[in-house]
KOLKE-950395 format. One record per residue (C-alpha): residue in one letter; chain; x, y, z. Coordinates in Angstrom, 1 decimal, decimal comma. Layout:
BEGIN
ATOM  r  c       X       Y       Z
ATOM  a  A       X       Y       Z
...
END
This chain:
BEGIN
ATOM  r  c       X       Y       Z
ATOM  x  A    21,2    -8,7    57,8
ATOM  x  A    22,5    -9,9    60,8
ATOM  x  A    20,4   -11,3    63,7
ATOM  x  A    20,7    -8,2    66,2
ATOM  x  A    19,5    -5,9    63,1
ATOM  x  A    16,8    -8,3    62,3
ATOM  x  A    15,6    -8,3    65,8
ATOM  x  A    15,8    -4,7    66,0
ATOM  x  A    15,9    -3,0    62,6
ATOM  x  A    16,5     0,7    63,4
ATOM  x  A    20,0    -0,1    65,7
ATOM  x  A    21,8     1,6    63,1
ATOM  x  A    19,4     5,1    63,4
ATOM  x  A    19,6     4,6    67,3
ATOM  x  A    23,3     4,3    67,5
ATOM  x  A    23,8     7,8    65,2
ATOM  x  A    21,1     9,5    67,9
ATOM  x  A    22,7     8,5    70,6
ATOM  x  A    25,9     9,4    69,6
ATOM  x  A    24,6    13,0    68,4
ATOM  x  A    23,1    13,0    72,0
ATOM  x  A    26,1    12,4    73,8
ATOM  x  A    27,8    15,0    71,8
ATOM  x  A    25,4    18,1    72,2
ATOM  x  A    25,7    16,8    76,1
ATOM  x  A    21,9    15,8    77,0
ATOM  x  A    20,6    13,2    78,9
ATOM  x  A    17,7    11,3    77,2
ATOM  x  A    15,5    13,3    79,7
ATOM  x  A    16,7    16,8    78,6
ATOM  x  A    17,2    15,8    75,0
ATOM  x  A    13,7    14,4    75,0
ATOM  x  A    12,0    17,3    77,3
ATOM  x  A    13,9    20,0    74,8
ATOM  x  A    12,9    18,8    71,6
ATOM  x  A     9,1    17,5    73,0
ATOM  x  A     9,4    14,0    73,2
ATOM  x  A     9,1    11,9    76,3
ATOM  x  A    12,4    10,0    77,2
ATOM  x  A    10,6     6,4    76,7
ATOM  x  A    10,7     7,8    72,8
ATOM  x  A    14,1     8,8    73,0
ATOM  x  A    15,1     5,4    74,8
ATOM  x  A    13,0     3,3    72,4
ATOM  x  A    14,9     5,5    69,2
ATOM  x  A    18,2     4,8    70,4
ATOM  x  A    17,1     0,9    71,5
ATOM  x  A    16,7    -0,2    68,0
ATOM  x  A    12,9    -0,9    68,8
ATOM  x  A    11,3     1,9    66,8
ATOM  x  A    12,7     4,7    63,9
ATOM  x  A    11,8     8,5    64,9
ATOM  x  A     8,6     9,6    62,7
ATOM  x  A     9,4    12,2    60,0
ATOM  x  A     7,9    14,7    62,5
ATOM  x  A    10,3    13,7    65,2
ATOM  x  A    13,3    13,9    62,4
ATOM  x  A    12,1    17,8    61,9
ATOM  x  A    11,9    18,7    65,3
ATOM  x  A    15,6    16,7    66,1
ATOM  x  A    16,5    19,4    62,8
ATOM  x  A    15,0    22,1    64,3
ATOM  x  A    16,0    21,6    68,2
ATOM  x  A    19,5    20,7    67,2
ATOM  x  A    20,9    21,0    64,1
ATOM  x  A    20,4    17,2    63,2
ATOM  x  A    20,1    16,6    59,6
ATOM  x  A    17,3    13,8    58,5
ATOM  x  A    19,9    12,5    56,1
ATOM  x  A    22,3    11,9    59,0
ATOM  x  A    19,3    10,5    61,6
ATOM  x  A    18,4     8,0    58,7
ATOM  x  A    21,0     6,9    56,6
ATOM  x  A    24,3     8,4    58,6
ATOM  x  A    25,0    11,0    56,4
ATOM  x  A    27,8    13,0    58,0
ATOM  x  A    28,2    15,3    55,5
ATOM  x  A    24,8    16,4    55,9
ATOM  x  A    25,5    17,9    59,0
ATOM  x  A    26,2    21,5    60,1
ATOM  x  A    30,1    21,7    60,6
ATOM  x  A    30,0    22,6    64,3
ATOM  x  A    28,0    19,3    65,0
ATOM  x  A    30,0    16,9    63,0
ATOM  x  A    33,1    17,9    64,5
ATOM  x  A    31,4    17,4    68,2
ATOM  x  A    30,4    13,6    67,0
ATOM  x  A    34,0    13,1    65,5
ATOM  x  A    35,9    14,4    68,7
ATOM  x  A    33,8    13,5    71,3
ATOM  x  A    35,2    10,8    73,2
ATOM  x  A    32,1     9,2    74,6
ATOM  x  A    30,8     8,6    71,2
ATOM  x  A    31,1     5,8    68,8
ATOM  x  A    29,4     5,8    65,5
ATOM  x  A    31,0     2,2    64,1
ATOM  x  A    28,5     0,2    66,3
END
């Protein structure tokens, strides 16, 4: 484990939601607000400091389409095949990191 992921073990989740994010075209504000989180959840998520609960992975499923296979363990195939083409052409995202 490197030093950043010990720091912050859940970089790996936050990247994929932020990527997913950028895709769909939210803001953490409107992602947050649509799905009934608060953006300090959203920005914590994606931060590395703190994995979504199993109820935030359901509601991320149900708002948008978000597999919890994908959100925890990057599972692409998991996702519906509009959404996983979004992440693979969107230009603003980067799922390596």
């Amino acid at each position: 484990m490197s030093a950043e992921n010990s720091e912050r073990p859940y970089t790996e989740i936050g990247h994929r939601l932020r990527a997913a994010r950028k895709a769909l075209g939210y803001n953490q504000t409107d992602f947050a607000k649509r799905a009934g989180f608060t953006k300090g959840q959203v920005s914590n998520w994606e931060g590395g400091a703190h994995r979504p609960s199993l109820d935030a992975c359901i509601a991320m499923r149900e708002t948008y389409g978000l597999s919890i296979d994908f959100i925890i363990f990057g599972n692409m195939d998991a996702l519906p095949h509009k959404i996983a083409k979004l992440l693979e052409s969107s230009p603003s995202v980067n799922l390596s990191k």
